[in-house]
C-alpha positions as CSV (number, residue, x, y, z in Angstrom):
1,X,37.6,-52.8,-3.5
2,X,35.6,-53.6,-6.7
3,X,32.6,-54.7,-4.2
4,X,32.7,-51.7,-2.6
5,X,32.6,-49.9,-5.8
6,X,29.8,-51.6,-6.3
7,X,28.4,-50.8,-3.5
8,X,28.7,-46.8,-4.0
9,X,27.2,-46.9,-7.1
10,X,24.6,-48.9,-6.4
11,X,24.1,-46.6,-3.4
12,X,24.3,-43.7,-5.8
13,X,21.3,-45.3,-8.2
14,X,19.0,-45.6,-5.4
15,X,19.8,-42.1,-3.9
16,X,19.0,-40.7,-7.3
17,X,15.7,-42.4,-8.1
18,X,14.6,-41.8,-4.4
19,X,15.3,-37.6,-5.7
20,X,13.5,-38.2,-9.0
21,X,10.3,-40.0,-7.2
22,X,10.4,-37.2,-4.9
23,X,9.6,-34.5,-7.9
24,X,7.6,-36.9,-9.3
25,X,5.3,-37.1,-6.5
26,X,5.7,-33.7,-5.6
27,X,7.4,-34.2,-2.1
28,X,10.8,-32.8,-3.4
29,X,10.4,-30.0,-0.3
30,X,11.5,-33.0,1.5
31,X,14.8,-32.8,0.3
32,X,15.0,-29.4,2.3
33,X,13.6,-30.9,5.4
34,X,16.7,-33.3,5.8
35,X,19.1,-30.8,4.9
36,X,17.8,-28.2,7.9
37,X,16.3,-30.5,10.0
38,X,16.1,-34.2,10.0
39,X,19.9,-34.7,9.5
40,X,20.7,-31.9,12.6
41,X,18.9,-34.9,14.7
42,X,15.7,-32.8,15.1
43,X,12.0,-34.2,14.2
44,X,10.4,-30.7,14.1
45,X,11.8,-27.1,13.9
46,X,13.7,-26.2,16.5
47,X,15.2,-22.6,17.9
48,X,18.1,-21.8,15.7
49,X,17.0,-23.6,12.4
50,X,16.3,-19.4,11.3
51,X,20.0,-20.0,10.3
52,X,19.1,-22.4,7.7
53,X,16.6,-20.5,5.7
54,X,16.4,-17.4,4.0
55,X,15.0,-14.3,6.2
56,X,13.7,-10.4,5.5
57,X,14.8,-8.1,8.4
58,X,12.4,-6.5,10.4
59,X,14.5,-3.4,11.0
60,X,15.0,-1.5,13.8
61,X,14.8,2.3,14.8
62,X,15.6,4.2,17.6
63,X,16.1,1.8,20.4
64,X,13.6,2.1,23.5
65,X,15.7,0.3,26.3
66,X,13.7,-1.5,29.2
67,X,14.1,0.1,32.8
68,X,15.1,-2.5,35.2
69,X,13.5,-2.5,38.5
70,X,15.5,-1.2,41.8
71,X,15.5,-4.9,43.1
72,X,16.1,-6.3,39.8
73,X,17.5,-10.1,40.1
74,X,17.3,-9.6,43.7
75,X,14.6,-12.4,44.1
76,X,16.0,-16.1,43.4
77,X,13.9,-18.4,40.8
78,X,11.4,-20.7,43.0
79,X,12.4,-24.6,42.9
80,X,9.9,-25.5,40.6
81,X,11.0,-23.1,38.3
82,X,14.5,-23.6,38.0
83,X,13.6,-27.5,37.7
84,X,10.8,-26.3,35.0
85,X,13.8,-24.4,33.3
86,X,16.0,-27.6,33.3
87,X,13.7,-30.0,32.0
88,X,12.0,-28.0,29.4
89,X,15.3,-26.9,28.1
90,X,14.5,-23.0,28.8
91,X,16.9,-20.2,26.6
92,X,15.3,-17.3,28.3
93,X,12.4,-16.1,31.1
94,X,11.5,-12.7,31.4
95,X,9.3,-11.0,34.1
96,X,8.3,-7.7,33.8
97,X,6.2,-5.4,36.1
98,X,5.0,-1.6,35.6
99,X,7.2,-1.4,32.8
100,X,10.2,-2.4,34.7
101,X,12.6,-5.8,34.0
102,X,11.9,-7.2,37.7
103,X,13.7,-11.0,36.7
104,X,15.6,-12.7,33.7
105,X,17.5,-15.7,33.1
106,X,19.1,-17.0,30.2
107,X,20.5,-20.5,29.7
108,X,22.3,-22.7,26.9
109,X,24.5,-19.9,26.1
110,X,21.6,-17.6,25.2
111,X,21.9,-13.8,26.3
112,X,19.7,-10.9,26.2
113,X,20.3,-10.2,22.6
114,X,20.5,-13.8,21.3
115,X,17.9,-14.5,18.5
116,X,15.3,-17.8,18.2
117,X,12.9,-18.4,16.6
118,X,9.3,-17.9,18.4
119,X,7.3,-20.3,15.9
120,X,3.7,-19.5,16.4
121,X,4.4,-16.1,18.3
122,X,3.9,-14.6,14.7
123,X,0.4,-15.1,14.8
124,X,-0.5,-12.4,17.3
125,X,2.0,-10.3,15.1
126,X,0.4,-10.8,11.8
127,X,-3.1,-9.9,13.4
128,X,-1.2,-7.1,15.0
129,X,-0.7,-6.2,11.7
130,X,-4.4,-6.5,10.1
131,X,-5.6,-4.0,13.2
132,X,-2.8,-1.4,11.4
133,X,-3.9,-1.6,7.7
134,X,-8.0,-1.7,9.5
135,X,-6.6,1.4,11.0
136,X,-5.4,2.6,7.9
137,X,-8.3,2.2,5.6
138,X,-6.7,-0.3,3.5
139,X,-8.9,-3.2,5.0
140,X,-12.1,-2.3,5.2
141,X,-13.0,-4.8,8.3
142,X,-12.5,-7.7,10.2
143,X,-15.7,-8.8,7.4
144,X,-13.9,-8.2,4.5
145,X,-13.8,-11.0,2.1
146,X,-10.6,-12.7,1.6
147,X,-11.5,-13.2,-2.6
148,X,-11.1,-9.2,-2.6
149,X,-7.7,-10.0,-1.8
150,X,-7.2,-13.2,-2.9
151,X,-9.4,-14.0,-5.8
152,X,-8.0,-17.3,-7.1
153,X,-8.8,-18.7,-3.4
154,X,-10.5,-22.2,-4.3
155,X,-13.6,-23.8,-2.2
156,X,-17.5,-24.5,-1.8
157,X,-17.2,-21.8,0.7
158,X,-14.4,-19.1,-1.0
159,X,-16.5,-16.3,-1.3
160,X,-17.5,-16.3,2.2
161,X,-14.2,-16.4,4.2
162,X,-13.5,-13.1,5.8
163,X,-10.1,-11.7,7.2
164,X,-11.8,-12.0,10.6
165,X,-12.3,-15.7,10.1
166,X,-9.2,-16.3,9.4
167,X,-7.5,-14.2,12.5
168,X,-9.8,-16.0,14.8
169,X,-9.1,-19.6,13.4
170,X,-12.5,-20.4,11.9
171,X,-11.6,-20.4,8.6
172,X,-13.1,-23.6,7.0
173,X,-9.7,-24.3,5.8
174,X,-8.4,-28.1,4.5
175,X,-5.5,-28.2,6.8
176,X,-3.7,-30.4,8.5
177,X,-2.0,-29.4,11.8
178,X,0.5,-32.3,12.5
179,X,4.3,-30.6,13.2
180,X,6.2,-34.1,13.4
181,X,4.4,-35.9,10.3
182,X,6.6,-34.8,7.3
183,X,4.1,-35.8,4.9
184,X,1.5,-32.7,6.6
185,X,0.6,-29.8,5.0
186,X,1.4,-28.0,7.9
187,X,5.2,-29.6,6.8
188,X,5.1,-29.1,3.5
189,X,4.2,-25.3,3.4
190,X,8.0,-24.9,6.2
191,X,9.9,-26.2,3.8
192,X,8.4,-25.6,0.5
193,X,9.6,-22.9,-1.7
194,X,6.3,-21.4,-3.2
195,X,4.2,-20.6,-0.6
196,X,2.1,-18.9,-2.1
197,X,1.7,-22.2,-5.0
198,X,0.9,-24.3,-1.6
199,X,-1.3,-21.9,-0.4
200,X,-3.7,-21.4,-3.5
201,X,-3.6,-25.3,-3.9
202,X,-5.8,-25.0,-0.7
203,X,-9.6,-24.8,-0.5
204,X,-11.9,-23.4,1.9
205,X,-14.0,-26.7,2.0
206,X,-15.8,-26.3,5.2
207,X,-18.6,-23.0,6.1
208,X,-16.2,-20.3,7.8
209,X,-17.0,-18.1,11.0
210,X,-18.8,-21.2,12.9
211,X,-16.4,-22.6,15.1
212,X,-12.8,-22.6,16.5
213,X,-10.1,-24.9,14.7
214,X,-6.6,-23.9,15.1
215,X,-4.6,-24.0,11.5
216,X,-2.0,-22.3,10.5
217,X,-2.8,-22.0,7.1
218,X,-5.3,-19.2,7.7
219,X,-2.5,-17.1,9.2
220,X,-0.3,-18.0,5.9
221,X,-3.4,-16.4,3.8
222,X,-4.2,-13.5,6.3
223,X,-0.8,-12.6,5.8
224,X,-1.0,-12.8,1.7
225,X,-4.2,-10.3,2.2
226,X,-2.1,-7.8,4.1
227,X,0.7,-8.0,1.7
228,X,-2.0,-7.3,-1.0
229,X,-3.4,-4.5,0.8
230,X,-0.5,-2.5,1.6
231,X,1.8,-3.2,-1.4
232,X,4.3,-4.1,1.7
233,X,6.3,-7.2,2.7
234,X,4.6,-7.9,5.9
235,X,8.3,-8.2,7.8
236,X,8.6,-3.9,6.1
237,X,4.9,-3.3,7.7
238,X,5.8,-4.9,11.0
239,X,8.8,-2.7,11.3
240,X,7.5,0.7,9.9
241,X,4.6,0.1,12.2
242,X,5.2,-1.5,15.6
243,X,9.3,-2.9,16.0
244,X,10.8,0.9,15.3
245,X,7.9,2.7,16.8
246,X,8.1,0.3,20.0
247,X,12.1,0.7,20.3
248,X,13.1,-2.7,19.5
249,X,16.9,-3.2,20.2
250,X,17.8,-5.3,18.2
251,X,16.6,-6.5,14.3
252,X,14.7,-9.1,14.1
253,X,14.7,-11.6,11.1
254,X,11.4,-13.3,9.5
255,X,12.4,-16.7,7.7
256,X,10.9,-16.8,3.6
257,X,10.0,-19.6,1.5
258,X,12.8,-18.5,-0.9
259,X,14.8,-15.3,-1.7
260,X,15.0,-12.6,-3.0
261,X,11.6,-11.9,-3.2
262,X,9.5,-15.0,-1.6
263,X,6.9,-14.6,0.9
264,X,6.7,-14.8,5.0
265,X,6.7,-17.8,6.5
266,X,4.1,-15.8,8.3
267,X,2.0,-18.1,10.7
268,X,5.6,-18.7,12.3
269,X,9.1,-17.9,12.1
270,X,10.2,-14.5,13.5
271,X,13.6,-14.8,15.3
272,X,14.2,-12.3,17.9
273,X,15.2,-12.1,21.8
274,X,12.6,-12.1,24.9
275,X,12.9,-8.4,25.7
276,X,12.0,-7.4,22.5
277,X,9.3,-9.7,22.1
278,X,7.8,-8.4,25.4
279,X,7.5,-5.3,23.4
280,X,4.1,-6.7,21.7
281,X,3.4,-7.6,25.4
282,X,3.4,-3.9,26.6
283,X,1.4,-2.6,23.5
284,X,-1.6,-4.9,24.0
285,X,-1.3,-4.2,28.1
286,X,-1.5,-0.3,27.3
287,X,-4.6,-0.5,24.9
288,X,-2.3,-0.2,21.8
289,X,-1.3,3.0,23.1
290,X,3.3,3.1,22.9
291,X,4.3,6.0,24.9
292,X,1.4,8.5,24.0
293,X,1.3,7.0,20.3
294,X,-1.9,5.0,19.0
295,X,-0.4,2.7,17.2
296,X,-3.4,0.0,17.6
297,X,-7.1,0.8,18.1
298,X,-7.8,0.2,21.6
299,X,-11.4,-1.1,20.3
300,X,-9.3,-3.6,18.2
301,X,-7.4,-4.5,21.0
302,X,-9.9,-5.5,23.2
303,X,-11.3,-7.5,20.0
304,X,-8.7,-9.6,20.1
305,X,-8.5,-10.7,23.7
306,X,-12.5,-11.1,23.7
307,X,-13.3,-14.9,22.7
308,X,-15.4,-15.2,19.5
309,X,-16.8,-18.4,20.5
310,X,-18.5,-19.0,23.6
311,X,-17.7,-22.8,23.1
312,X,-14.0,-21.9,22.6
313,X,-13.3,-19.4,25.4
314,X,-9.3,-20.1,24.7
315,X,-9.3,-17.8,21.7
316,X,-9.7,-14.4,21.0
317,X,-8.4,-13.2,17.1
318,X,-4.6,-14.1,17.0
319,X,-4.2,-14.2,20.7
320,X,-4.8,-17.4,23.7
321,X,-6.9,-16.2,26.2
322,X,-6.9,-17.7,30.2
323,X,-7.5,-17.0,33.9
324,X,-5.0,-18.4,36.3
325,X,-5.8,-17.8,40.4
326,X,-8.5,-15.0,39.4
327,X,-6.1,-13.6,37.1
328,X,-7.1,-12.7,33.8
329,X,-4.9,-12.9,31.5
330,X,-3.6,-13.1,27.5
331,X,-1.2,-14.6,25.1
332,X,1.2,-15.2,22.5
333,X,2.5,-18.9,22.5
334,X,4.5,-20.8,19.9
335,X,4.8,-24.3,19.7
336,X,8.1,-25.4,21.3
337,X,6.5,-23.0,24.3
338,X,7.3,-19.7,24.0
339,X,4.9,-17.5,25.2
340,X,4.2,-13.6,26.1
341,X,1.8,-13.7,28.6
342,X,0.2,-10.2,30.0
343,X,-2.0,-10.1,32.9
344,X,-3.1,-6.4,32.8
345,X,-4.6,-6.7,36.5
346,X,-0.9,-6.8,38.1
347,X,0.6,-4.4,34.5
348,X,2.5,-7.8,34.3
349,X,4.4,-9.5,31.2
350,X,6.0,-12.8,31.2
351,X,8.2,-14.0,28.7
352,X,9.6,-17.6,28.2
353,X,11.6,-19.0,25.0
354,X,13.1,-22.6,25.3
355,X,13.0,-26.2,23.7
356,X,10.2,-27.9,24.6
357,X,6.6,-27.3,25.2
358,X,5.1,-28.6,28.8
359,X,2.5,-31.5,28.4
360,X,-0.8,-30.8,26.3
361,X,-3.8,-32.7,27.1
362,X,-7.1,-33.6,25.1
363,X,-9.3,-31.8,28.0
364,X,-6.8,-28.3,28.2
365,X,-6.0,-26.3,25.6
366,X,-2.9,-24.5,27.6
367,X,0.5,-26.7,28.0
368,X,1.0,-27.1,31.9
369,X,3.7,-24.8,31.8
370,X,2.0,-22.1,31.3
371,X,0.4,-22.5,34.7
372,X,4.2,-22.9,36.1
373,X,5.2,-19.5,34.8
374,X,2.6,-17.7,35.7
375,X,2.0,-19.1,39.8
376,X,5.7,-19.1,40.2
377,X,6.4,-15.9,39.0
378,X,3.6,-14.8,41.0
379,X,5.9,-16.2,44.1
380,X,8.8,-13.9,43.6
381,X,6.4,-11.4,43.4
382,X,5.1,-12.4,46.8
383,X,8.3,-12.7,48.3
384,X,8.8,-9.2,46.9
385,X,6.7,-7.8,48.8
386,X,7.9,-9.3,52.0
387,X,11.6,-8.5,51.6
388,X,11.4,-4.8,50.1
């Protein structure tokens, strides 16, 4: 008994000076990461850890339900994509054609209304959300300067970052893009709570609008320029201007740094379901036009899904760009492979939430799953044809 004793309070010293260290050496946001994520098992963020942070609502309005299709469910998921499903852990896959819901599974008790979070997703929102306040006059253009908005932004090459570099990932950003290393930036700024600290601690060290480099820390300060712009939380923007116009059924919730009044986690983060999320799908597929509403420039539109750098055809301004078989085609993708994928030749819209991410090599820069959802769902559609 009086070893064990101790033990515990030996135990209880070193747990203590391992805290103090932490704040010492500023890496006390790692006290957060064990509590949400490390102790749950997980090495990353995972679907449901939305539950674990603060969120802001993005409210809804008057819902806009989908129309399902006369043979809807009628054609059975091909065999390599119900094996797809089982290895990559899928929670939901969505097809959608000419506005209709054609297919949809769910799995691991997740329904048509269950909420995950879609990581990366956010980006195409948030740039979403610069085309609105472009529309509106209160950001002049894709070239206006990020110091107008941000003027304590620190860096050789501060003055020279626009809002465009920063949608289109050329921001000259010092940024570090590792998910599993919990001594990353990228790390640090999930589970931190002062964003906005982190982000200002940041400097634009490289010469922006030269090439492609995916970080999303220039999301994080797009995000901080909107919110300066419009005097609006970006999750109040997002809802006044596309989730209640586009009929979203269900809220959605966008995870803060800390509440009541903290910031977006804005380059990720937004929990909702697939059919809502195909929503954004629809928009971009109809020019930005929602049921004889403008809500998005159709010039901006076709911005986005136009590649900035000849060198980087994968990336328009917040959105992936592809062709698979001859089909052109856009996306949204977050990082545990969720994607909206729209292939405006066929009025198409896939959606897929899940676990895991297919495999990512050094030569592509599209997961191999993303080839699986779209040629497969392209089968049902095929047989289709042939039995209706």
């Amino acid at each position: 008994m009086k070893f064990l004793k101790g033990f515990f309070k030996w135990l209880a010293i070193v747990l203590v000076s391992i805290i103090i260290l932490m704040y010492i050496f500023d890496v006390d946001y790692l006290l957060r990461a064990v509590k949400t994520i490390y102790f749950k098992g997980y090495t990353t963020a995972f679907l449901e850890d939305y539950k674990d942070f603060p969120n802001r609502a993005i409210k809804k309005g008057t819902a806009q339900p989908w129309a399902l299709a006369k043979d809807y469910n009628s054609i059975e998921a091909t065999s390599t994509l119900e094996k797809t499903h089982k290895e990559l852990q899928t929670a939901a896959f969505l097809i959608i054609q000419n506005d209709s819901v054609f297919h949809e599974s769910y799995f691991d008790g997740y329904n048509k209304d269950s909420k995950s979070n879609s990581f990366s997703m956010a980006k195409s929102v948030i740039t979403m959300a610069l085309g609105k306040a472009i529309m509106e006059g209160k950001i002049k253009s894709l070239d206006q300067k990020v110091i107008d908005f941000i003027p304590e932004l620190k860096g050789e090459f501060a003055k020279e970052v626009t809002v465009g570099d920063l949608s289109s990932m050329a921001s000259g950003l010092n940024w570090d893009e590792q998910y599993y290393s919990p001594l990353s930036i990228v790390t640090r700024a999930y589970f931190d709570d002062d964003l906005k600290k982190v982000m200002l601690g940041l400097e634009i060290n490289k010469k922006p609008g030269q090439s492609f480099k995916y970080l999303s820390g220039a999301t994080q300060l797009l995000a901080m320029c909107i919110e300066k712009a419009t005097g609006e939380y970006v999750s109040d923007y997002v809802s006044k201007y596309f989730w209640q116009p586009m009929g979203a059924e269900n809220e959605a919730l966008w995870q803060l740094d800390h509440e009541p009044d903290g910031i977006e986690k804005a380059y990720c983060c937004i929990a909702s379901n697939a059919r809502d999320f195909a929503r954004f799908g629809k928009l971009y597929l109809n020019n930005g036009n929602w049921n004889g509403q403008q809500i998005l420039d159709s010039t901006f539109i076709k911005k986005c899904i136009t590649p900035r750098f000849a060198e980087s055809p994968q990336y328009g301004y917040g959105w992936w760009l592809h062709a698979i078989k001859g089909k052109d085609l856009f996306y949204m993708r977050g990082h545990l492979g969720q994607f909206v994928i729209v292939i405006p030749q066929d009025n198409l819209i896939i959606v897929r939430l899940g676990h895991l991410k297919g495999l990512q090599t050094e030569t592509d820069p599209h997961s191999n799953d993303l080839y699986v959802y779209v040629e497969e769902a392209y089968k049902m559609l095929e047989k289709r044809k042939t039995t209706h």
